[in-house]
C-alpha positions as CSV (number, residue, x, y, z in Angstrom):
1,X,0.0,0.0,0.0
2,X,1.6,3.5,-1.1
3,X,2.2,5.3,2.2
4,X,0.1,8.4,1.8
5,X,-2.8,6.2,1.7
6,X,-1.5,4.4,4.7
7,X,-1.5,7.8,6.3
8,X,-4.6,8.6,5.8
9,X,-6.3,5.3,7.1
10,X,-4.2,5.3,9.7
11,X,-5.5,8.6,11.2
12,X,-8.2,7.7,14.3
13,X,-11.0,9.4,14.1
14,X,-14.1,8.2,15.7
15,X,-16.6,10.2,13.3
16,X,-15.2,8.3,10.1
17,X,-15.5,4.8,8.9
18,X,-12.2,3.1,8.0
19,X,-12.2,2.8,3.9
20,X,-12.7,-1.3,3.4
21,X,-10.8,-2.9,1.0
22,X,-12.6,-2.0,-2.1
23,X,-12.0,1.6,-1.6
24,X,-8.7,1.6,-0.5
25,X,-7.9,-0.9,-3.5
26,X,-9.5,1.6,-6.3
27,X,-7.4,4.1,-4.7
28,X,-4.3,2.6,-4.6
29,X,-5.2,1.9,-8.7
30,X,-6.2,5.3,-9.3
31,X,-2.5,6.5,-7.9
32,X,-0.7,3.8,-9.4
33,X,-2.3,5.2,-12.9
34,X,-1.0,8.9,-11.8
35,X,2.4,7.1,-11.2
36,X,2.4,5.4,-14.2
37,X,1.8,8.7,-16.4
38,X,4.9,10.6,-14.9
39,X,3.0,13.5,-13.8
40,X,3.2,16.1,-11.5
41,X,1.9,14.3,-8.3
42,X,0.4,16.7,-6.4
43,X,-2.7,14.1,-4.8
44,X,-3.9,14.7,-1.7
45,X,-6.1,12.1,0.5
46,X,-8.9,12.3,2.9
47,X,-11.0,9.9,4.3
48,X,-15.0,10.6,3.9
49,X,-17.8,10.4,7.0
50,X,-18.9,7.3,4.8
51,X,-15.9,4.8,4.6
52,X,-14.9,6.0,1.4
53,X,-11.6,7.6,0.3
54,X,-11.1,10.9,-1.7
55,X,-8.8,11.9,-3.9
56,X,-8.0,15.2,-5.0
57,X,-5.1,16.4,-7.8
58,X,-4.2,19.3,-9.0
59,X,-2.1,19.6,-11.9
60,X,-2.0,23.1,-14.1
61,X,-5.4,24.4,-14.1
62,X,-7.2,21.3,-14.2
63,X,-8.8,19.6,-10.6
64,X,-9.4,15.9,-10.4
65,X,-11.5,15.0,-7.7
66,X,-12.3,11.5,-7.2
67,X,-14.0,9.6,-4.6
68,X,-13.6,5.8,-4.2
69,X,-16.7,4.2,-2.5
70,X,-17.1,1.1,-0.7
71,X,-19.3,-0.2,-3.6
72,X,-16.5,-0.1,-6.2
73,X,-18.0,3.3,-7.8
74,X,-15.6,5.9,-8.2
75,X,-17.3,9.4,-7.8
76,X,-15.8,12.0,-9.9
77,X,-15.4,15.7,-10.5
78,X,-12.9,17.3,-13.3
79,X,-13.4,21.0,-13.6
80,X,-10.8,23.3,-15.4
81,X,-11.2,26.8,-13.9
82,X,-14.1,27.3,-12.2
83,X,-15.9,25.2,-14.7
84,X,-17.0,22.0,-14.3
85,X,-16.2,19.6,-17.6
86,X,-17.1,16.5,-16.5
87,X,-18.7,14.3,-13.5
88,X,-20.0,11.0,-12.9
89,X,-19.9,7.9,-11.1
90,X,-18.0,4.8,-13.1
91,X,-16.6,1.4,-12.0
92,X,-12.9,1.2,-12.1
93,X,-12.3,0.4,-16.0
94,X,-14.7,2.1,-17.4
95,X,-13.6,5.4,-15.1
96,X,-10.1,5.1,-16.2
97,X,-10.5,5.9,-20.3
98,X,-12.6,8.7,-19.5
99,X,-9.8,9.9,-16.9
100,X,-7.5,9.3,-20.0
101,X,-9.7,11.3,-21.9
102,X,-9.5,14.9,-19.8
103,X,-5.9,14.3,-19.3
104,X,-4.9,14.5,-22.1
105,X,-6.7,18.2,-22.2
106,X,-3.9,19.3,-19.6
């Protein structure tokens, strides 16, 4: 497991469910992918009241913000600006081409 998300389920806090293993998998897939591209890798965690994990990059003017629920679903927001350009809620593989597809707007 990459270490920031070990950080961030590490933290104790009573108010928030620990991410099971679903979430903290898509995440650890979702990074790997950031990795993989040789970005910039500005991502920062947090974990969400409902056991899921969040995911937030920056790169340029562009703002990724993904959330990986327990379900397998991951929620996402791209908005370039102010302006949002894209949201949903996708499995895994099919979240990943369309990830593909506003990167390569940077």
């Amino acid at each position: 497991m990459h270490p920031q998300i070990a950080a961030v389920i590490n933290r104790v806090n009573p108010y928030n469910l620990t991410p099971n293993d679903i979430a903290q998998n898509n995440a650890e897939r979702v990074l790997n992918y950031i990795e993989d591209i040789n970005l910039e890798r500005n991502v920062r965690f947090r974990p969400m009241l409902s056991g899921s994990l969040a995911i937030a990059w920056n790169i340029g003017d562009w703002e990724y913000q993904m959330e990986c629920v327990k379900n397998g679903y991951i929620i996402y927001t791209f908005t370039k600006g102010d302006y949002e350009k894209a949201s949903g809620c996708l499995l895994f593989d099919d979240f990943i081409p369309q990830f593909e597809k506003y990167l390569l707007m940077l």
